[in-house]
N, C-alpha and C positions, 0 to 999 in steps of 0.2 A: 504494500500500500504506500503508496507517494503521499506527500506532507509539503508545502512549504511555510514557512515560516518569516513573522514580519515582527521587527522591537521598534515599540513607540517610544521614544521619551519623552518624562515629561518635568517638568520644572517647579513643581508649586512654589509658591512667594515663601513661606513661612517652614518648609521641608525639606531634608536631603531629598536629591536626585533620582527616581526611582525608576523602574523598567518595568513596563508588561508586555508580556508574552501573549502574541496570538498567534494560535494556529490554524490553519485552515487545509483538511484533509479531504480525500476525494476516495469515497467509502464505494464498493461493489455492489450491487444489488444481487443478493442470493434466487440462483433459478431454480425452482424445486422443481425435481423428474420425475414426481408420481413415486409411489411406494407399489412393489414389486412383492407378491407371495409367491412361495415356492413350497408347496402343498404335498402332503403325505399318506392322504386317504380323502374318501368323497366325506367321512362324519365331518373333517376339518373343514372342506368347502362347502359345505352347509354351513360349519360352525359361524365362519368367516360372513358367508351373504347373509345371516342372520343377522350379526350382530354389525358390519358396517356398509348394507345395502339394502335398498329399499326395491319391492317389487316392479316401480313406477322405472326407474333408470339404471336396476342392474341387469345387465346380459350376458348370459352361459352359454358356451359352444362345448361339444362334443364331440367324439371320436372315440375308436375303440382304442386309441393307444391314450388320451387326453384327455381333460376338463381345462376350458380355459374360462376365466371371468371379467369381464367389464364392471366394476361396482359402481360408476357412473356415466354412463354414455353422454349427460348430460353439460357435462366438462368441457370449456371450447379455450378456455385460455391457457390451460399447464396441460402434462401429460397426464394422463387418467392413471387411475389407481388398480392393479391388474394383478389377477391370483391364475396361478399356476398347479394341476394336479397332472404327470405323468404318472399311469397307474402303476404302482409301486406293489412288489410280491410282499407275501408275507415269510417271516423267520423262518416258520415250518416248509414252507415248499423252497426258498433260497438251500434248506441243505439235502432237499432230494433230488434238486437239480444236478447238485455238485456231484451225481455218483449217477447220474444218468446216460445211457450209453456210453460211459466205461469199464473196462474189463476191472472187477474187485479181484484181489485177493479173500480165503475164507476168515483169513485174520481180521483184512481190512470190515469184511462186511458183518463179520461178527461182533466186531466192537461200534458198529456205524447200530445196528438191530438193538442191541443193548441201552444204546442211548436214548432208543424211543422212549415218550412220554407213554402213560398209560392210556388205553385207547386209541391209540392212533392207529394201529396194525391188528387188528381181530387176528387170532392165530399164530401171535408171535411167537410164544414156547414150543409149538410144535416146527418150528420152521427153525429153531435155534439149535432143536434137538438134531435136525435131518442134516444140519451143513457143521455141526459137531461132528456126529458121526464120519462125514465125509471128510473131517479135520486129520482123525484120528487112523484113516485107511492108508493103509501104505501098496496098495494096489486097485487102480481099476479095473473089474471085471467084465467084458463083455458093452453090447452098446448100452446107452438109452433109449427107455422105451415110455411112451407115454401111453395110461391105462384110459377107461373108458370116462374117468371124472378129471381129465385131462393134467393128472399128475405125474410128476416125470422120476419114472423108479429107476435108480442104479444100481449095481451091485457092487458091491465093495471086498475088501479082503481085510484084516487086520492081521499082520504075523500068516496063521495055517488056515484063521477062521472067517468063512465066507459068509455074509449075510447083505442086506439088502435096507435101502429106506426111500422114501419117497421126496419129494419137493414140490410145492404147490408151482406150476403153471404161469398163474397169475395171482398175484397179491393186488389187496385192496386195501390202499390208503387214505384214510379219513382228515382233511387237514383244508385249512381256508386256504385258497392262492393267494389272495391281494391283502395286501398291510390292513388290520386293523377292522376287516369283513366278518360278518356274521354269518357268512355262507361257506357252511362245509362240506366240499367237494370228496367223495369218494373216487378217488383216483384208482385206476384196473392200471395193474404196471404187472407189463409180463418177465419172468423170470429165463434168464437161458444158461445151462451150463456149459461151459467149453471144457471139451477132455485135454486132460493133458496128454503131450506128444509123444512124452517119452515116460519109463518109472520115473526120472527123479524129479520132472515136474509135478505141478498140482493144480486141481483143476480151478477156474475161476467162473467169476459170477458177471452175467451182462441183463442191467435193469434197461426195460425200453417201457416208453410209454407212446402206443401210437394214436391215443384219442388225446392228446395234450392241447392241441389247437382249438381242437373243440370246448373242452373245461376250460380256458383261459377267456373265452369267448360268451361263455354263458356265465361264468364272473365276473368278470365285464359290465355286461347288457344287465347281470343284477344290480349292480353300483349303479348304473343310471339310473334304473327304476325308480333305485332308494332316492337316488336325490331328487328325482323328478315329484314322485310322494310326499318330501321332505319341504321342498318348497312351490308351494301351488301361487299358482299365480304370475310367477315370476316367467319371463323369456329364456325358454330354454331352447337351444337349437341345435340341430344335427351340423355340422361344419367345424370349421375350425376360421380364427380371426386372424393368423399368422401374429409373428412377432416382432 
């Protein structure tokens, strides 16, 4: 900030000699840019248009990847005040992503099963029991075969003694996708063993999920619903407003 500066003097009849001081400065006018949200779930951009938008002049756009907000379309001299939701997953499906078509170890995948919460995996004890067993085989015997409840039995060896156990097919996971949703998706994620090559490999674990596009899309199109439910009245629209 620039300043100049001017010294008066002045004389009075009956006083020492004095000096004032003036300054005269040349101050910036502050531009404000609008206040910017960066949004974590649709409860928060409800929270948000509730409490700093009014049905009359805020505007929502939509997409299946976005929520974008206008909280005043009204605004024609600063820039408007604008909230942001890219749909964001939730804790529980960000770490069955992480093991999703790739090949586990039985180590890896038995300490990943263990850490489930309760509930989330119907059938977990008996699926921890079948790929124990398979820990503990120091031989595979023979192919895989899948029986009529489409479980996939192997045969195994320990040491001299031969015996056999099964592995579900397909597992069903019970868990929200998106951050901070009330909608719990039972996810079908199919299971596949790969034999190992040779004796001193082991066999590994590949989770695939081939309906994922689909659940991601029907959590989605629920989050809209909700907010659409949540705030009646208000413009809500299919598009998107760029940025």
């Amino acid at each position: 900030m620039n300043s100049r500066e001017q010294h008066v003097h002045i004389k009075p009849e009956f006083t020492q000699e004095g000096i004032i001081e003036i300054r005269n400065a040349e101050f910036k006018i502050h531009q404000f840019q609008g206040t910017g949200y960066s949004l974590k779930s649709i409860g928060s951009i409800v929270d948000l248009v509730k409490r700093k938008g009014t049905s009359r002049n805020t505007v929502l756009f939509y997409t299946g990847e976005a929520v974008q907000v206008i909280l005043d379309d009204g605004i024609m001299d600063r820039p408007q005040d604008r909230a942001y939701y890219d749909f964001c997953i939730s804790n529980e499906y960000s770490e069955w992503k992480k093991i999703l078509n790739t090949p586990l170890s039985q180590k890896d995948f038995i300490k990943f099963l263990q850490r489930r919460p309760e509930g989330e995996l119907p059938g977990i004890e008996n699926l921890l029991v079948s790929i124990q067993y398979l820990k503990l085989a120091t031989q595979m015997v023979g192919d895989y075969q899948y029986d009529d409840n489409n479980n996939l039995t192997f045969m195994f060896k320990v040491g001299d003694v031969e015996g056999s156990a099964k592995l579900p097919h397909v597992i069903t996971v019970n868990i929200p996708l998106l951050n901070e949703s009330d909608l719990i998706t039972s996810l079908e994620i199919e299971l596949e063993l790969n034999k190992p090559k040779s004796e001193n490999d082991k066999p590994t674990f590949v989770l695939t999920c081939p309906k994922l596009s689909r659940y991601l899309k029907e959590a989605t199109d629920y989050e809209i619903e909700k907010m659409k439910e949540a705030l009646p009245g208000y413009l809500i629209l299919a598009g998107n407003m760029g940025r």
